[in-house]
mmCIF file of the N, C-alpha and C atoms, coordinates in Angstrom:
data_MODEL
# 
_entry.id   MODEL 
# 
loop_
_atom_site.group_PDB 
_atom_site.id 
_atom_site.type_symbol 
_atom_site.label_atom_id 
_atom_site.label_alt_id 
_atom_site.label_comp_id 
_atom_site.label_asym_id 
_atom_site.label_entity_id 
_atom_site.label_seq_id 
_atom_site.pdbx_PDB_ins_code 
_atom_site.Cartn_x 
_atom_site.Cartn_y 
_atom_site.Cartn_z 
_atom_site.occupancy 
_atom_site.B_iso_or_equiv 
_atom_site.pdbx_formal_charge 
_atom_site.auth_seq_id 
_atom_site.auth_comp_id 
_atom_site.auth_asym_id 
_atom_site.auth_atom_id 
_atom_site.pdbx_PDB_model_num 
ATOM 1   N N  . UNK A 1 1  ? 20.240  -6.096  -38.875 1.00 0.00 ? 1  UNK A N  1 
ATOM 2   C CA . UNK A 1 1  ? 19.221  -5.106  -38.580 1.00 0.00 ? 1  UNK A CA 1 
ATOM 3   C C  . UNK A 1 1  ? 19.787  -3.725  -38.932 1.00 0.00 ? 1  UNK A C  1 
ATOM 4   N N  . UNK A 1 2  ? 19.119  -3.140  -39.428 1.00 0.00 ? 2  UNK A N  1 
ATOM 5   C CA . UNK A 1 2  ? 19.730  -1.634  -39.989 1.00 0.00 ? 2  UNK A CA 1 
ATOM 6   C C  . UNK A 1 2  ? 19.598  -0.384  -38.810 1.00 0.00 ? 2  UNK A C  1 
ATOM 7   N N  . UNK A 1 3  ? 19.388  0.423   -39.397 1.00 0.00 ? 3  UNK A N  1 
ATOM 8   C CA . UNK A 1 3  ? 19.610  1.577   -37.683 1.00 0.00 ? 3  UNK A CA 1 
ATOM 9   C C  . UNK A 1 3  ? 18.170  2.028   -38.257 1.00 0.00 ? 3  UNK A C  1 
ATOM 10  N N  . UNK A 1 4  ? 16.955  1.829   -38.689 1.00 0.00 ? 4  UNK A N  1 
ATOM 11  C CA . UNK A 1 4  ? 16.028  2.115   -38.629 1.00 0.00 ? 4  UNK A CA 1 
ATOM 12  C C  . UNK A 1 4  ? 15.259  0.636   -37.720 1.00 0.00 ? 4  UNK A C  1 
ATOM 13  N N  . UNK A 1 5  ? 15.653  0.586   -37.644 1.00 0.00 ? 5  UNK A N  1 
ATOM 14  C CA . UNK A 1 5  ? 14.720  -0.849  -36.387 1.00 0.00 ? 5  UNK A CA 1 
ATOM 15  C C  . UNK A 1 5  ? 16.001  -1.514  -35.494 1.00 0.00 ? 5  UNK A C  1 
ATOM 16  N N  . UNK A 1 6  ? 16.866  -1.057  -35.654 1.00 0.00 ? 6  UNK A N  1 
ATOM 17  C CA . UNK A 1 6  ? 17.140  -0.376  -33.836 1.00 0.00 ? 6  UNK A CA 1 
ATOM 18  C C  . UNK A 1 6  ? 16.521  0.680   -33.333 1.00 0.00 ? 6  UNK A C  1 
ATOM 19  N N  . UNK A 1 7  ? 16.744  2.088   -33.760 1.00 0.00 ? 7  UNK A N  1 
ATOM 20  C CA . UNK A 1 7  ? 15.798  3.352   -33.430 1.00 0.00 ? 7  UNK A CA 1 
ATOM 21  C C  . UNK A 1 7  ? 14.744  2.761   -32.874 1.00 0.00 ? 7  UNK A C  1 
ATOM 22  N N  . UNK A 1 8  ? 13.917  2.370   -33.925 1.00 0.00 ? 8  UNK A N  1 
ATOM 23  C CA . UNK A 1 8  ? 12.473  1.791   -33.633 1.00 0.00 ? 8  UNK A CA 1 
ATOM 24  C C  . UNK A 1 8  ? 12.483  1.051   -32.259 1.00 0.00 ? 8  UNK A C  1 
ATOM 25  N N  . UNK A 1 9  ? 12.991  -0.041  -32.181 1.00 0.00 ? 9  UNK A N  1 
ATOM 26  C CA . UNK A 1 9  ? 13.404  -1.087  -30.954 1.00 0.00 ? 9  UNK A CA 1 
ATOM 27  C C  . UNK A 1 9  ? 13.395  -0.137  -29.702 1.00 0.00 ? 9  UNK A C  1 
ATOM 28  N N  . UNK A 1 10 ? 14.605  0.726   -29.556 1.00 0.00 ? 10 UNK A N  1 
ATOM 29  C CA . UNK A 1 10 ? 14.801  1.385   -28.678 1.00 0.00 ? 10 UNK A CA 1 
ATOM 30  C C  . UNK A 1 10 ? 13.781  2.276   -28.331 1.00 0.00 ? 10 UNK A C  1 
ATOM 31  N N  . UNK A 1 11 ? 13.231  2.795   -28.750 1.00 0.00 ? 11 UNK A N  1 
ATOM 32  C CA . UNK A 1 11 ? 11.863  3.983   -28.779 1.00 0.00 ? 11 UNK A CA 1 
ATOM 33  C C  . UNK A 1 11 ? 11.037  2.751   -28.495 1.00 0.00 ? 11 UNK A C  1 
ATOM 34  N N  . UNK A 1 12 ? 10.363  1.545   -28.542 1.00 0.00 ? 12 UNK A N  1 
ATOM 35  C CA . UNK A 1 12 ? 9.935   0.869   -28.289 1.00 0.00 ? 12 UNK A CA 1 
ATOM 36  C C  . UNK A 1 12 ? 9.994   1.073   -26.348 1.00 0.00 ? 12 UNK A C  1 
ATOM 37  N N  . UNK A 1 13 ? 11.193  0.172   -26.402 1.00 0.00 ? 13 UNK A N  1 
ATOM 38  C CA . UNK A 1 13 ? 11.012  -0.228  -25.346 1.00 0.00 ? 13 UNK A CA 1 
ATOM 39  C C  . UNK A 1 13 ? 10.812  1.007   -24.194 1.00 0.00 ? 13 UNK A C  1 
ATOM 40  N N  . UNK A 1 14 ? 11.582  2.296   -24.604 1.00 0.00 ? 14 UNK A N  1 
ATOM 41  C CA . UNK A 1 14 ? 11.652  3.028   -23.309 1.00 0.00 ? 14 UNK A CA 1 
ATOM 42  C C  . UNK A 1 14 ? 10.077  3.900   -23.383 1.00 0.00 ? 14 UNK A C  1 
ATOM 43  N N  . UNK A 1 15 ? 8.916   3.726   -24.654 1.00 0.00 ? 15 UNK A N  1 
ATOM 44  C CA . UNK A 1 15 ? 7.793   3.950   -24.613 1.00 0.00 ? 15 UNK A CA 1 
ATOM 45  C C  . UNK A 1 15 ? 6.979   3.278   -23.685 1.00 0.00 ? 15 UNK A C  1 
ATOM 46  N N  . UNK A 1 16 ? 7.443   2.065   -23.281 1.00 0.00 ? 16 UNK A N  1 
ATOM 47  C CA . UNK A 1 16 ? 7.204   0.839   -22.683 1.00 0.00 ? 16 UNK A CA 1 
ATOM 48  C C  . UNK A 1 16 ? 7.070   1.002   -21.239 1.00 0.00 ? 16 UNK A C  1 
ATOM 49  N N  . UNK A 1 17 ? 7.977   1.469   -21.036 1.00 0.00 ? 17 UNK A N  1 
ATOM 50  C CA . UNK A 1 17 ? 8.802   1.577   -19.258 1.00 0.00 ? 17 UNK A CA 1 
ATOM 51  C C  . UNK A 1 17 ? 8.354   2.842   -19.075 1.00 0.00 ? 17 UNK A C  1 
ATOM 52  N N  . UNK A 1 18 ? 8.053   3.900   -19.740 1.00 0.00 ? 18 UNK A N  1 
ATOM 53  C CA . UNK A 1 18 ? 7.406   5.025   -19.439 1.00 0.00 ? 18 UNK A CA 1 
ATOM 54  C C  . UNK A 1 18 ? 6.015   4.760   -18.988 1.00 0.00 ? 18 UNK A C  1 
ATOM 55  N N  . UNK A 1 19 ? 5.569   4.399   -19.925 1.00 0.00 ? 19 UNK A N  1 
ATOM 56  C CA . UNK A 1 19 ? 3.672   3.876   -19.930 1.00 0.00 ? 19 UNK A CA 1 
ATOM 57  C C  . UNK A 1 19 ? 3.583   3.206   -18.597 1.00 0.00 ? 19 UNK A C  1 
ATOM 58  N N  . UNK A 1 20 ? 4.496   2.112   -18.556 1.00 0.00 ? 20 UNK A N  1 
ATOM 59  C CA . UNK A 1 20 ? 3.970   1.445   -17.335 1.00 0.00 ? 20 UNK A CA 1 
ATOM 60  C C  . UNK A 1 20 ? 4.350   1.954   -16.049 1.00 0.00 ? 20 UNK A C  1 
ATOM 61  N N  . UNK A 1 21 ? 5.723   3.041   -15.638 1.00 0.00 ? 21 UNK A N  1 
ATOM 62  C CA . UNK A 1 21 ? 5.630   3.713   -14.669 1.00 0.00 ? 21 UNK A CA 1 
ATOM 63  C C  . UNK A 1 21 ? 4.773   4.830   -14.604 1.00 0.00 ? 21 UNK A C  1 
ATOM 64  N N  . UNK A 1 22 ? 4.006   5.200   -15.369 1.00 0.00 ? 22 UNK A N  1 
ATOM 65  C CA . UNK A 1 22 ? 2.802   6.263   -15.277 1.00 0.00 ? 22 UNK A CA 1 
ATOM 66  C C  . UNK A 1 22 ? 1.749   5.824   -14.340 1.00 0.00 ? 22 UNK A C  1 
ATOM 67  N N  . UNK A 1 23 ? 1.465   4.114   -15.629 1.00 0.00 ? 23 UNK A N  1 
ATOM 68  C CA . UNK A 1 23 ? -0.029  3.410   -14.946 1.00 0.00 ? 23 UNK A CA 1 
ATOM 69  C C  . UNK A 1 23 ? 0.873   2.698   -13.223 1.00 0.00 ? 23 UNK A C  1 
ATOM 70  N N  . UNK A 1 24 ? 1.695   2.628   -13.023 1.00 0.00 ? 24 UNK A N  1 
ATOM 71  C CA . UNK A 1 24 ? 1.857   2.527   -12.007 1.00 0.00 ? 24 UNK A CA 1 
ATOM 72  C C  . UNK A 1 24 ? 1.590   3.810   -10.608 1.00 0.00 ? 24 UNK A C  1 
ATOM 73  N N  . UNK A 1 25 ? 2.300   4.760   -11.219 1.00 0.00 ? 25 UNK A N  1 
ATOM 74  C CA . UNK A 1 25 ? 2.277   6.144   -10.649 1.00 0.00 ? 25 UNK A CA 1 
ATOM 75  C C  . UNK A 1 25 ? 0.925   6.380   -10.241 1.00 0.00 ? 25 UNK A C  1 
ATOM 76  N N  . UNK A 1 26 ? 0.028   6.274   -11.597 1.00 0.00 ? 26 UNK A N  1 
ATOM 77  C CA . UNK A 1 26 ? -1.435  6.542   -11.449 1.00 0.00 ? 26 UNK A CA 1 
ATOM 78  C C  . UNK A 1 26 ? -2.329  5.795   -9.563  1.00 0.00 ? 26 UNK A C  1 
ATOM 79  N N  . UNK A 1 27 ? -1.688  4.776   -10.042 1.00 0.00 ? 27 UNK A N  1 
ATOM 80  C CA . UNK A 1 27 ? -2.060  3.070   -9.116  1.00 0.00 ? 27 UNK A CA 1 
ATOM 81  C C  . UNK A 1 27 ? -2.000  3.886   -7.872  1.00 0.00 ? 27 UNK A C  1 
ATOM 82  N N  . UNK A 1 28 ? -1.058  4.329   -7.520  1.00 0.00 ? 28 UNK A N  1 
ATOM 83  C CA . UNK A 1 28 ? -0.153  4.330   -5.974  1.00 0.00 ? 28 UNK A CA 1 
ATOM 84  C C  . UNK A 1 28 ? -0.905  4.433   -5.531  1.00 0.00 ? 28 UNK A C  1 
ATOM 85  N N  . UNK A 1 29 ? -1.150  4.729   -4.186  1.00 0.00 ? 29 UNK A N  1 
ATOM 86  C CA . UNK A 1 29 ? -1.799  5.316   -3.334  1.00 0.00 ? 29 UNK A CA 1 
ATOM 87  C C  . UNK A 1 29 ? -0.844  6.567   -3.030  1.00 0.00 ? 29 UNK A C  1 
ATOM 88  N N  . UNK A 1 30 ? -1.895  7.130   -2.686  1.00 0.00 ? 30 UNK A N  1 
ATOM 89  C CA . UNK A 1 30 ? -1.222  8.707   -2.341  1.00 0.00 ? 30 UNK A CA 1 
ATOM 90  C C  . UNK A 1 30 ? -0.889  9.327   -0.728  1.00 0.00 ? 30 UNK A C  1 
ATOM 91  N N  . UNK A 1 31 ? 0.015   9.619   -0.502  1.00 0.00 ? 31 UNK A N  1 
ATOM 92  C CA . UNK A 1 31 ? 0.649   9.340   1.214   1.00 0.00 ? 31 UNK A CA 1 
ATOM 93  C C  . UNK A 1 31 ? -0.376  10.283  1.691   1.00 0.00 ? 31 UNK A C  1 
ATOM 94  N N  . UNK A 1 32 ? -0.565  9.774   3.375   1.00 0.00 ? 32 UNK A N  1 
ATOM 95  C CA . UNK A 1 32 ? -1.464  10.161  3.816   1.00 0.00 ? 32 UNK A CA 1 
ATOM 96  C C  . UNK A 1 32 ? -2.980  9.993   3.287   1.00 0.00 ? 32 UNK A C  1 
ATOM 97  N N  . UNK A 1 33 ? -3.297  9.255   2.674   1.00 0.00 ? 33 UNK A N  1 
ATOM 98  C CA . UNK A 1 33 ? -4.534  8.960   2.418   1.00 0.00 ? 33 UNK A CA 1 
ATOM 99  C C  . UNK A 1 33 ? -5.466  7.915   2.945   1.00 0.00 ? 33 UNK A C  1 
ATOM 100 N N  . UNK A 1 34 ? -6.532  8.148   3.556   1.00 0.00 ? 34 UNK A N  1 
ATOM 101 C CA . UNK A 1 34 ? -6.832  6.721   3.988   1.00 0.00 ? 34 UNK A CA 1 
ATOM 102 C C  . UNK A 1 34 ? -7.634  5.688   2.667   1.00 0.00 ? 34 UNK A C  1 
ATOM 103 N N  . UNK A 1 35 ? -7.594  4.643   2.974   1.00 0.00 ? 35 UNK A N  1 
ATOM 104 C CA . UNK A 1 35 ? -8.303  3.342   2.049   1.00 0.00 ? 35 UNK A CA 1 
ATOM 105 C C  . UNK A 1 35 ? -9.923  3.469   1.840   1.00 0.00 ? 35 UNK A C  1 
ATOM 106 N N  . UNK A 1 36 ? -10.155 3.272   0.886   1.00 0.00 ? 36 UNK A N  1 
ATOM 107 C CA . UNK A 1 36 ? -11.728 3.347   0.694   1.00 0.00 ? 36 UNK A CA 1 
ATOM 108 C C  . UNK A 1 36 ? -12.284 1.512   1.247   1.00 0.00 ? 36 UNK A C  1 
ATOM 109 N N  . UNK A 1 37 ? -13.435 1.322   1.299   1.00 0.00 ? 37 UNK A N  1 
ATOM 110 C CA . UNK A 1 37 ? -13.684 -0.130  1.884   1.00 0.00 ? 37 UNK A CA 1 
ATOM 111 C C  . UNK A 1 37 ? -13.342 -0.641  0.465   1.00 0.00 ? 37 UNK A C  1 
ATOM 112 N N  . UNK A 1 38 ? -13.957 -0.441  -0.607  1.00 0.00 ? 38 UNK A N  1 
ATOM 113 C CA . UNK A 1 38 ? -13.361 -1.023  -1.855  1.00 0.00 ? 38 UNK A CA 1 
ATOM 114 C C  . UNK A 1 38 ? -12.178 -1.332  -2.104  1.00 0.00 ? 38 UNK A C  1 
ATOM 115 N N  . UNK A 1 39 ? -11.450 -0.705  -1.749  1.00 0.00 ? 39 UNK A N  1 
ATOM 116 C CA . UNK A 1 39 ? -9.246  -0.562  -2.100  1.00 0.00 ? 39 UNK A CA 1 
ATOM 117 C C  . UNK A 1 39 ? -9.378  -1.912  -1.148  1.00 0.00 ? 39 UNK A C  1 
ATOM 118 N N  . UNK A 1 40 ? -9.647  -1.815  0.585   1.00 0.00 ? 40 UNK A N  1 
ATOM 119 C CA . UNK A 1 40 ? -9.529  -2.300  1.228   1.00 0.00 ? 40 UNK A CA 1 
ATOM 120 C C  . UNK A 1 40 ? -9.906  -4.010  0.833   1.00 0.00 ? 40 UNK A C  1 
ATOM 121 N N  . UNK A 1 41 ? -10.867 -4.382  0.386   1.00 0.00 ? 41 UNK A N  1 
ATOM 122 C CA . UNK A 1 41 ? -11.542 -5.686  -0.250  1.00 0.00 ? 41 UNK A CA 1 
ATOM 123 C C  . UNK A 1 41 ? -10.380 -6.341  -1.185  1.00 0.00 ? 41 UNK A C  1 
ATOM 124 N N  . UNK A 1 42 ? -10.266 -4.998  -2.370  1.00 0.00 ? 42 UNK A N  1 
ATOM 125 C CA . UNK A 1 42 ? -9.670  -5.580  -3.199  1.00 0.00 ? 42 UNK A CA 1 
ATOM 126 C C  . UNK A 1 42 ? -8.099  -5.802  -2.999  1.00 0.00 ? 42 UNK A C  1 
ATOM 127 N N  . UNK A 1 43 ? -7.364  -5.284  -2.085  1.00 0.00 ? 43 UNK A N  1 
ATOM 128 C CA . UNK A 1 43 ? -6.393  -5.467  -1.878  1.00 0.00 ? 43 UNK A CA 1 
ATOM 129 C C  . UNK A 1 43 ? -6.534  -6.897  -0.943  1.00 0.00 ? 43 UNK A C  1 
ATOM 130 N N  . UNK A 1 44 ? -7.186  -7.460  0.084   1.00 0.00 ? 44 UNK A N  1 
ATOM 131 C CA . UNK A 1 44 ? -7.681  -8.408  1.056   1.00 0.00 ? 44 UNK A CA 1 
ATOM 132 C C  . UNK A 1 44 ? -7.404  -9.752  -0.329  1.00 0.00 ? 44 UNK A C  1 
ATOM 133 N N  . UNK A 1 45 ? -8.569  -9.632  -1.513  1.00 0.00 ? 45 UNK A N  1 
ATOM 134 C CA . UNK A 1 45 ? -8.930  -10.840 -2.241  1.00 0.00 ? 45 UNK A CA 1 
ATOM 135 C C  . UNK A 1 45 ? -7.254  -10.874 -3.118  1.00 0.00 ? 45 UNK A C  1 
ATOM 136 N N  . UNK A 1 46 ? -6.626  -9.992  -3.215  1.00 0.00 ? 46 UNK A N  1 
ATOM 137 C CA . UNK A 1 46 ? -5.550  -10.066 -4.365  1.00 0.00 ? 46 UNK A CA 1 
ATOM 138 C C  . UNK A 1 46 ? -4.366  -10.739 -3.436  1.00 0.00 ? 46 UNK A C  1 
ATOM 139 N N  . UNK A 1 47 ? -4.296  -10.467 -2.289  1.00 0.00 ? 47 UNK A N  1 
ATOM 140 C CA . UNK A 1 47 ? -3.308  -11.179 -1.046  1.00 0.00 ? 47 UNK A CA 1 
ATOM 141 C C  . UNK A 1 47 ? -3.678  -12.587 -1.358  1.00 0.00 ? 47 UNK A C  1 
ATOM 142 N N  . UNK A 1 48 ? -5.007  -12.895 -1.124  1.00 0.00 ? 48 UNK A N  1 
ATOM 143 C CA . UNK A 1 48 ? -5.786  -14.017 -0.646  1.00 0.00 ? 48 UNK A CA 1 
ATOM 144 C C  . UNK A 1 48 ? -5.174  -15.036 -2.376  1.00 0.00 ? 48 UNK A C  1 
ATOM 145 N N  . UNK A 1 49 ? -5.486  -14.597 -3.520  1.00 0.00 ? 49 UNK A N  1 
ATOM 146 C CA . UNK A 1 49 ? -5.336  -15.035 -4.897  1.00 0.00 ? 49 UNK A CA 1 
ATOM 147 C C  . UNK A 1 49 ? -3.659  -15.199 -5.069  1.00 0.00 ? 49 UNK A C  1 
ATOM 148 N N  . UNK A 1 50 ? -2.850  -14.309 -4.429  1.00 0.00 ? 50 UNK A N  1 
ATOM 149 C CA . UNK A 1 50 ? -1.471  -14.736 -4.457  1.00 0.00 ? 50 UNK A CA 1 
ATOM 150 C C  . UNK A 1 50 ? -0.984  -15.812 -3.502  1.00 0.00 ? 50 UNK A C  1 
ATOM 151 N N  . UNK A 1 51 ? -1.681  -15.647 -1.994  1.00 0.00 ? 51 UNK A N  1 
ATOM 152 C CA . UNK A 1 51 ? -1.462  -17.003 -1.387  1.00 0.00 ? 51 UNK A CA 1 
ATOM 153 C C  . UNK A 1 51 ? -1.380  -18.040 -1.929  1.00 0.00 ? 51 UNK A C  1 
ATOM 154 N N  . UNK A 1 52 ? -3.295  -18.846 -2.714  1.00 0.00 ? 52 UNK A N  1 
ATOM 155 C CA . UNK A 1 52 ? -3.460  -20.067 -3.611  1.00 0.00 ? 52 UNK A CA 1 
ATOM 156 C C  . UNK A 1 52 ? -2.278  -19.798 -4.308  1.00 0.00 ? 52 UNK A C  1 
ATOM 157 N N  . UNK A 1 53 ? -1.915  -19.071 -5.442  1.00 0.00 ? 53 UNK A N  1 
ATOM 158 C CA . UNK A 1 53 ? -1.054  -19.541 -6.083  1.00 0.00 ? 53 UNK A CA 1 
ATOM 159 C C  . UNK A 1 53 ? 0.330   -19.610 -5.929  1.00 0.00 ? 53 UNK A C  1 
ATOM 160 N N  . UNK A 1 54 ? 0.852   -19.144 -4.729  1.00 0.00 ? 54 UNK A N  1 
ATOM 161 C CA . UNK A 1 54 ? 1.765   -20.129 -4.392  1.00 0.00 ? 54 UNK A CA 1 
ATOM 162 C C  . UNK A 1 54 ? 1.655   -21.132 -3.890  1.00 0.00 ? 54 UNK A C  1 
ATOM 163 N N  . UNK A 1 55 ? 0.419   -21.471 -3.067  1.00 0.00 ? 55 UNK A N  1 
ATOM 164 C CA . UNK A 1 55 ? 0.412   -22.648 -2.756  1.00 0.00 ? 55 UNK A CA 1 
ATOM 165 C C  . UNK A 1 55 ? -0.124  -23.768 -3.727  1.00 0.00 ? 55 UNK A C  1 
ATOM 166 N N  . UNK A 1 56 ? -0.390  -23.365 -4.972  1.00 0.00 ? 56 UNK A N  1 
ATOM 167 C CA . UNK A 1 56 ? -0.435  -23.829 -5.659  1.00 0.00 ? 56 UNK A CA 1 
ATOM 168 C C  . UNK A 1 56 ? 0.861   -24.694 -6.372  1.00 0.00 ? 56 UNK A C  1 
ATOM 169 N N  . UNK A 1 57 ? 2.056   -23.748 -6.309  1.00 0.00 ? 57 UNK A N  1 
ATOM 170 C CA . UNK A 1 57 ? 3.027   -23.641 -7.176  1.00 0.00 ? 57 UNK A CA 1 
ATOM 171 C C  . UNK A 1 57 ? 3.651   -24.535 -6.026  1.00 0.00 ? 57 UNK A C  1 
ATOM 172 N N  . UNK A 1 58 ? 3.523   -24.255 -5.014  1.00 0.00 ? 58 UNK A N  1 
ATOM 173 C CA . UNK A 1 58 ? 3.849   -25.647 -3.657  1.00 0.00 ? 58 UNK A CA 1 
ATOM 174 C C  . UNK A 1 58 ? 3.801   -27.083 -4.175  1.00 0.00 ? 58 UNK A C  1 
ATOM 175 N N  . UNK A 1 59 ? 2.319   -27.052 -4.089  1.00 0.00 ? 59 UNK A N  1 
ATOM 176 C CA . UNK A 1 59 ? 2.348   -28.339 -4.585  1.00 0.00 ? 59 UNK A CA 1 
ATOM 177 C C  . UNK A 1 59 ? 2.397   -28.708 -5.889  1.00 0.00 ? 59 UNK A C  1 
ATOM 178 N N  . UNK A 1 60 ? 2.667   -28.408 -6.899  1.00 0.00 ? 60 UNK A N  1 
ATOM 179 C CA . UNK A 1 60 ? 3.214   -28.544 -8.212  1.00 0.00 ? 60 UNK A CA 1 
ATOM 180 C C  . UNK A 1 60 ? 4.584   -29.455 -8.321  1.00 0.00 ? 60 UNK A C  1 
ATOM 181 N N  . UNK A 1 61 ? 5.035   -28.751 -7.129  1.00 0.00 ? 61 UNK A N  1 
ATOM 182 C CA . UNK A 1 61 ? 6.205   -28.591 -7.668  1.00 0.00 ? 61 UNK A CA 1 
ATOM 183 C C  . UNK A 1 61 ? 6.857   -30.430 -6.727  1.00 0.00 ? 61 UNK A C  1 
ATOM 184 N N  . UNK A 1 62 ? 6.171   -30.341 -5.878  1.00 0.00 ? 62 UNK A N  1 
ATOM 185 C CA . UNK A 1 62 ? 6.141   -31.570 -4.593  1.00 0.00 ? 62 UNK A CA 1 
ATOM 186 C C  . UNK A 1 62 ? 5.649   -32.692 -5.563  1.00 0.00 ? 62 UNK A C  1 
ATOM 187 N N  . UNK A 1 63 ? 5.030   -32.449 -6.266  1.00 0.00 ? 63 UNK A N  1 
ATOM 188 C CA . UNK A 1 63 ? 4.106   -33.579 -7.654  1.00 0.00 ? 63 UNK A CA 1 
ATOM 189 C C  . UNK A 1 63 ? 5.603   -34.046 -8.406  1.00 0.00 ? 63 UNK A C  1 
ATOM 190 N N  . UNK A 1 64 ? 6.486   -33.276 -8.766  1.00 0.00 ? 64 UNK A N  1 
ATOM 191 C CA . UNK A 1 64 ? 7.418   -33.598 -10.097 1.00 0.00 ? 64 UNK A CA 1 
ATOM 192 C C  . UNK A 1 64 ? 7.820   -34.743 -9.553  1.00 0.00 ? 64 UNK A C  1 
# 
């Protein structure tokens, strides 16, 4: 690999890790703020969707 796609590579990735600590940043919640009923729902169903899939991954794995 030549030092023009390393450069590249590297500028890659830390474009990468920037972007996604932004859209994370964006995400947060902001201290002291209270929850809208919406946040509130959707945070409730995304708990609820990680439960199944571990209990999914439970029994998957009890199957082998």
């Amino acid at each position: 690999m030549n030092m023009n796609g390393i450069i590249n590579m590297l500028i890659r990735i830390a474009s990468n890790r920037m972007l996604n600590w932004g859209i994370r940043r964006m995400n947060a919640p902001k201290p002291g703020e209270k929850q809208t009923p919406q946040q509130r729902s959707r945070e409730r169903a995304a708990r609820e969707s990680v439960k199944r899939a571990r209990q999914a991954a439970r029994i998957t794995r009890r199957l082998r």
